[in-house]
Structures are given as structure tokens and as C-alpha cells.
C-alpha positions in Angstrom: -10.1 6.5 -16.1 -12.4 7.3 -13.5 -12.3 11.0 -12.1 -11.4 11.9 -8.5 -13.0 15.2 -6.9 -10.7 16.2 -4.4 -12.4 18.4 -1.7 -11.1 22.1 -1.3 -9.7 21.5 1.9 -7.5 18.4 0.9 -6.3 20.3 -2.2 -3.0 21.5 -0.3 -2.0 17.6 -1.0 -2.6 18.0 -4.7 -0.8 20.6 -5.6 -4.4 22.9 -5.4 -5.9 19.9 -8.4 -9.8 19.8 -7.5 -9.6 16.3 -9.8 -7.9 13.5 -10.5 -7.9 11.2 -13.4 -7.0 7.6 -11.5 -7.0 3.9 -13.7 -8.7 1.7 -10.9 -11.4 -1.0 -10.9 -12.7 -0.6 -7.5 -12.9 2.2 -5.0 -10.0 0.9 -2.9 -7.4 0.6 -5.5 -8.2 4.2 -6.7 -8.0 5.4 -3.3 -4.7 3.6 -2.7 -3.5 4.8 -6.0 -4.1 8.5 -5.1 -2.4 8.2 -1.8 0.5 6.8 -3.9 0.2 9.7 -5.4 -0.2 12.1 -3.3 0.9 11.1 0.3 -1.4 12.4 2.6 -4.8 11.2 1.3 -5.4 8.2 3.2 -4.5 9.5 6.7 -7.5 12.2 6.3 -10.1 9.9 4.6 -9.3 6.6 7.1 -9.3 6.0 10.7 -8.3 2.7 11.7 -8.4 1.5 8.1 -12.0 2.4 8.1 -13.5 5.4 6.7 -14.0 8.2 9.0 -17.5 8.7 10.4 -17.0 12.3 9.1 -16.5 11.7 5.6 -19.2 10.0 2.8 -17.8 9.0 -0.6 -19.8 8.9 -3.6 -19.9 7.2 -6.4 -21.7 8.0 -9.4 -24.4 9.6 -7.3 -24.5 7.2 -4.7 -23.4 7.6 -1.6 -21.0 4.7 -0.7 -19.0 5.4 2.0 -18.4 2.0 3.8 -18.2 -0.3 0.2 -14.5 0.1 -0.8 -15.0 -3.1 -3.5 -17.5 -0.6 -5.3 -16.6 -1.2 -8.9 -15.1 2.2 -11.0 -16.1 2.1 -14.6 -13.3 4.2 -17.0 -16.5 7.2 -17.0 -16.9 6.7 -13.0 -16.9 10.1 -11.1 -15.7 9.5 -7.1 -17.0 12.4 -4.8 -15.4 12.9 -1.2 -17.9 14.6 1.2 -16.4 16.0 4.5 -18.7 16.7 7.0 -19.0 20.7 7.4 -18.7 21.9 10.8 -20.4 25.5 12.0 -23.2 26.4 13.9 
């Protein structure tokens, strides 16, 4: 199953879990499935079913923020990347 890093500040919507183990073969259906399972996801990683500007995904050490039919492999690692804010 490919391994989900949830980011520290979406962790109130996984009971605190900084990873998640999700059986997917693309990037969309694990993304769906973890919103399934945890209701929340998708309204802070999609704005008008599109990824927010503010957030990259990567996948296996590539950034791949705007490919949601990016094929998972059972040993895949997905990355969400907020953009930090500050000055």
C-alpha cells in the first residue's frame, strides 16, 4: 500500500496520524480514499476540483502537483507540501 504523509497542520483530521497506509493505483483514488476516510482532506488540498496553487504533492521524489492519474506503486510514498507563510 502506498504511504500517505499527512502534513502537521492537517493532522487534526487524522486523529494526529502523520501517515497513512492507502491501497490506490493512482494519485486521485488515494486521495479520494483518504478523504473517505478522513472527511476533511479534500476541502484543504482542492479548490475547484483542482489543486490549490498553495499546495505541491510529491510523489516518490517528484513533485507532481497537477498529475492526479500519477500511478502509486504498493512501495509509493505521497508527500503533501503546503506553502509556508512568514516573513
Amino acid at each position: 500500500m502506498a504511504t500517505l504523509f499527512i502534513p502537521a497542520q492537517w493532522r487534526d483530521l487524522t486523529q494526529q496520524q502523520s501517515a497513512v497506509e492507502i491501497d490506490a493505483s493512482n494519485l486521485r483514488e488515494a486521495i479520494t480514499e483518504l478523504d473517505r476516510q478522513f472527511p476533511g482532506i479534500h476541502t484543504r488540498l482542492f479548490e475547484q476540483e483542482t489543486v490549490r496553487p498553495s499546495i505541491q504533492i510529491s510523489v516518490d521524489g517528484s513533485l507532481n502537483s497537477r498529475n492526479l492519474r500519477t500511478p502509486l506503486r504498493a512501495d509509493s510514498e505521497v508527500h503533501f507540501l503546503p506553502a509556508i507563510g512568514g516573513g
